[in-house]
N, C-alpha and C positions, 0 to 999 in steps of 0.2 A: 200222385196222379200223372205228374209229367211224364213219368215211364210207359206210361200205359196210352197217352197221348205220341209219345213219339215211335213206341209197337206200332200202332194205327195207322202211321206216316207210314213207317216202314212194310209195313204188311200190303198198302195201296200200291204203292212203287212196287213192290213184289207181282201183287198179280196183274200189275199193267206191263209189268217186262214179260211174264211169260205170254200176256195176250199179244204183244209185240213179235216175239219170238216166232210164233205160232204163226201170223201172216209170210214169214220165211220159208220155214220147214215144211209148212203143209201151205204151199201154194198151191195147189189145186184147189181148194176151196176159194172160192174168187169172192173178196171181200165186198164186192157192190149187189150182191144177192143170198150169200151163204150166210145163214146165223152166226153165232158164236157156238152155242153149244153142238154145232155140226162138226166141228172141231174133231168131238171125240171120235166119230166116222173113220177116222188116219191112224197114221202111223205114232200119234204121239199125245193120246188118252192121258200120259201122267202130267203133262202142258196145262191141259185145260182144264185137270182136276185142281193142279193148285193153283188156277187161277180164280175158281171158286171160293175154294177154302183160305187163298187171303185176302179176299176181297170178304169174304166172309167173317174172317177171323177180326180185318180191318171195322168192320162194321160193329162187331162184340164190343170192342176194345171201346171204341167211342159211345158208344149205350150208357157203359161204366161209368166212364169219366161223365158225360154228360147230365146221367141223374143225378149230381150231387145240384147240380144250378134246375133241378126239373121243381119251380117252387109250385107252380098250377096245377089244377088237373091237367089239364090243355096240352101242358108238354110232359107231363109224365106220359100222357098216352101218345105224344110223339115219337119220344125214347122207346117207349113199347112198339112203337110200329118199325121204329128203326132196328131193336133187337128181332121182332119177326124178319123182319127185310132179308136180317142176317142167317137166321134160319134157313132161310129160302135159298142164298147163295150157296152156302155150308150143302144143301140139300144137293143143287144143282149139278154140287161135283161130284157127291158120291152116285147120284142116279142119274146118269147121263141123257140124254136125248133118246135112245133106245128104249130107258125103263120108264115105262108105265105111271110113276110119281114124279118124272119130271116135267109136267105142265102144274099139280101141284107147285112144286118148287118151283115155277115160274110165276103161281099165282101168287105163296108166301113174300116172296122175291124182291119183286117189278112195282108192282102199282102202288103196295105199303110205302116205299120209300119215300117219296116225294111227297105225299102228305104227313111224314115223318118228320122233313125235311121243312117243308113249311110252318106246320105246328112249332119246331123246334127254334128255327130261325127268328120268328117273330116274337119268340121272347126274347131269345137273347138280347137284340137289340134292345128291349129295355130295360138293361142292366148296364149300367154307366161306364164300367172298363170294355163293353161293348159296342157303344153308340158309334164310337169313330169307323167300325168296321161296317156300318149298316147296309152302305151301298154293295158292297162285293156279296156279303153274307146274301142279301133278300137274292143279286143277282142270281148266284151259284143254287139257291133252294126251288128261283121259278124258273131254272131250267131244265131240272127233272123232270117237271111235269110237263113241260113243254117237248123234250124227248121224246118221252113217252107217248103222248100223242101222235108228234111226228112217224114214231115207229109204227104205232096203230096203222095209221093211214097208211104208209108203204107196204106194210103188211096187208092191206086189206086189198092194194093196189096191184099186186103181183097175184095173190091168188084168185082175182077178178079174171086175172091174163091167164094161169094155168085153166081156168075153169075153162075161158071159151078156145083155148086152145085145146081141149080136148086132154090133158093129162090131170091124171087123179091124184089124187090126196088123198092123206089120212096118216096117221101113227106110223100105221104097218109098211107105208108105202115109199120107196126108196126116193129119194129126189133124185131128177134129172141130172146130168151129169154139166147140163149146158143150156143156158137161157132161153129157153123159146124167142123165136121171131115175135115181136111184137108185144111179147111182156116186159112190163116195166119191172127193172129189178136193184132197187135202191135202199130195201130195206136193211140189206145189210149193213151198209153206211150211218143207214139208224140207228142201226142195234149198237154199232161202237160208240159212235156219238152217245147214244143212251148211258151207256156203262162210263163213259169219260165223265162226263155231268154228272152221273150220282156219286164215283170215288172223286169227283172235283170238289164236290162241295161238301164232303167229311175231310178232304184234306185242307182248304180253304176254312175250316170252324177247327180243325187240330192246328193249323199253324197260328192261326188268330190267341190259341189258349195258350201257347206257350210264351204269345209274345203281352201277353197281360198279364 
């Protein structure tokens, strides 16, 4: 299992480099309003597919290992929301922002995590090679959901601004290339922040397994 726990490691660090990378190469996309997956929009589509598919692949990898300690219902269907989660990211890269199944992939995704992430955490700690870690672990599980909300809100807060500014939305419809006056636009901030917290706290419960 410890192979598969340090793949896990190594697959997070993978797709946080290419999301790193990605704020470089494709500076245009202006990180305090642009998504992540607007990414694919550029010049460098293969960045941000396998930022999915290791973050994705990071998420399998710990499912695995973690069902062996899943003894409740409680966390076997944590572990099941966490391998859905995974689904969703895997999903994310091969159907981009343009195709049609990527708010699917953003449903499968986003929101399973963090109650994956809680269900899973609160067991652990009550397994005794685990106790010592309880304060990080609980940390790193209620900040997903905590993310996530925050991205709700900025999300909900900027297309409040396109609305009375007069620019349209929808699927089909290209974003601005530049902030409107007067919209607030922080959600992208969120979004990374999002994505840090959920690979923070599968690498925070993989470094913990390896050191028990």
């Amino acid at each position: 299992m410890n192979t598969l726990v340090i793949l896990t490691l190594v697959c997070g660090v993978l797709s946080l480099l290419c999301l790193t990378t990605l704020h470089f190469v494709s500076s245009e996309f202006k990180p305090n309003w642009r998504m992540i997956s607007e990414y694919a929009l550029g010049n460098h589509k293969w960045l941000i597919t396998l930022f999915f598919l290791f973050w994705g692949l990071s998420s399998v990898m710990l499912s695995i290992v973690l069902w062996n300690d899943a003894l409740s219902f409680w966390t076997k269907l944590g572990v099941i929301l966490l391998l859905i989660s995974a689904i969703g990211e895997i999903s994310g890269g091969l159907f981009d922002v343009k195709h049609k199944l990527h708010g699917l992939s953003f449903l499968l995704g986003v929101p399973t995590l963090p109650i994956g992430a809680l269900l899973v955490s609160y067991q652990l700690i009550k397994m005794e090679a685990w106790k010592n870690h309880e304060s990080i672990i609980l940390f790193t599980a209620h900040s997903t959901w905590i993310s996530f909300i925050v991205m709700a809100i900025t999300m909900g807060m900027m297309m409040s601004g396109f609305k009375k500014a007069g620019i349209p939305m929808g699927p089909n419809v290209e974003p601005p290339k530049d902030l409107p006056a007067g919209v607030i636009g922080i959600n992208g901030y969120a979004n990374r922040i999002l994505v840090l917290t959920y690979i923070g706290w599968m690498m925070v419960v993989s470094f913990i397994y390896l050191s028990i």
